[in-house]
C-alpha positions as CSV (number, residue, x, y, z in Angstrom):
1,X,0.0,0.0,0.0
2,X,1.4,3.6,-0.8
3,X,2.4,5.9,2.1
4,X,0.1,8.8,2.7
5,X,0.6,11.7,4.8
6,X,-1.7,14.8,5.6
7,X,0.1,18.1,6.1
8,X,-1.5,21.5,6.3
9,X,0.2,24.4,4.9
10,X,0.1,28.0,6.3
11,X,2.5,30.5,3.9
12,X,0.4,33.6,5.0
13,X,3.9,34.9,7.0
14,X,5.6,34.1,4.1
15,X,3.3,36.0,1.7
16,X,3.2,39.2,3.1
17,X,6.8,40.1,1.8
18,X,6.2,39.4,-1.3
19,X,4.8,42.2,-4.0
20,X,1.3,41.6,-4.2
21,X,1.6,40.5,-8.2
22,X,3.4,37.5,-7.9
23,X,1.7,35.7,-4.7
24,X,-0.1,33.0,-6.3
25,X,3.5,31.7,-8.2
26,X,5.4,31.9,-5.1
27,X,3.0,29.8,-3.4
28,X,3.0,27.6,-5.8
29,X,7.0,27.5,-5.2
30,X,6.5,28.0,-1.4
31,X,4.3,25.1,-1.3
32,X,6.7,22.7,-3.0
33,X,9.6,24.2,-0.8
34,X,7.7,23.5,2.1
35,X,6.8,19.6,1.1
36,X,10.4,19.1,0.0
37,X,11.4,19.8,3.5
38,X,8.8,17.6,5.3
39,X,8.6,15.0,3.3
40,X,11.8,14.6,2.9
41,X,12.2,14.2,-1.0
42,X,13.1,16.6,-4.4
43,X,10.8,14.4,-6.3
44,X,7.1,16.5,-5.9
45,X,4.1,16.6,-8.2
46,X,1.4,18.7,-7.2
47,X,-2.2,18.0,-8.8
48,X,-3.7,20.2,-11.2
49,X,-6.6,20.6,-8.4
50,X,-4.2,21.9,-5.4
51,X,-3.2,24.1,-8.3
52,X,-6.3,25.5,-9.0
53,X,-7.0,26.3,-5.7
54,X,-3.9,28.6,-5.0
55,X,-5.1,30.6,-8.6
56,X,-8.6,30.3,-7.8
57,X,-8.6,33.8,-6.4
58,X,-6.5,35.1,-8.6
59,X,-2.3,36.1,-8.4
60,X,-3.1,38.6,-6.2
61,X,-5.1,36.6,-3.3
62,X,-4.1,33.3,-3.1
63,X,-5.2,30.4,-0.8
64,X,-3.1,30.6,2.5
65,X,-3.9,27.9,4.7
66,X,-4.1,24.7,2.8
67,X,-4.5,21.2,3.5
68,X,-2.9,18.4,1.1
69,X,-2.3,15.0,0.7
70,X,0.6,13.2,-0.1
71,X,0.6,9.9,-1.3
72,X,4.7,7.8,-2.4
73,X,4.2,6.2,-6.0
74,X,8.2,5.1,-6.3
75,X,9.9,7.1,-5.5
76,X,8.0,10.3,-5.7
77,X,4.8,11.8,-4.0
78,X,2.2,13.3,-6.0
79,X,0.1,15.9,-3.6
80,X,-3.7,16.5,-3.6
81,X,-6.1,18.4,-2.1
82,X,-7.2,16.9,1.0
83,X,-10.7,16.2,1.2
C-alpha cells in the first residue's frame, strides 16, 4: 500500500513580503519548498486541483492555509487536495 501523509500548509507569514503580483506563483514555489522539506524528498508533483485552488482567487489573493495530501508512488509523491 502507498504511504500517505496529511500536512496543512500556512504560507500567510511568508506572503506578506512578497509584491502583491506575484503571490499565487510563489505559493505555488512555497508550497513545494515546504513539502520538499517535510517530506523529505526533491521528487514533488502537485495536482492540477491543489493548483487550481492557489489561482482560484486570482495572483493577487491566493489560498493561505491549505490542507494536502501526499501519497509515495516510487519514489516520488504526488500531492492533492485533502478532502
Amino acid at each position: 500500500m502507498a504511504e500517505e501523509k496529511f500536512l496543512t500548509l500556512n504560507i500567510r507569514k511568508l506572503l506578506v513580503k512578497k509584491q502583491n503580483w506575484r503571490r499565487s506563483e510563489v505559493a505555488v514555489f512555497l508550497v513545494k519548498k515546504f513539502l520538499k522539506r517535510h517530506l523529505k524528498t526533491d521528487k514533488i508533483k502537485i495536482s492540477q486541483k491543489l493548483n487550481e485552488l492557489i489561482w482560484k482567487r486570482g495572483i493577487k489573493r491566493p489560498k493561505t492555509k491549505i490542507k494536502v495530501k501526499a501519497v509515495k508512488e516510487g519514489e516520488e509523491y504526488k500531492v492533492d487536495v485533502a478532502s
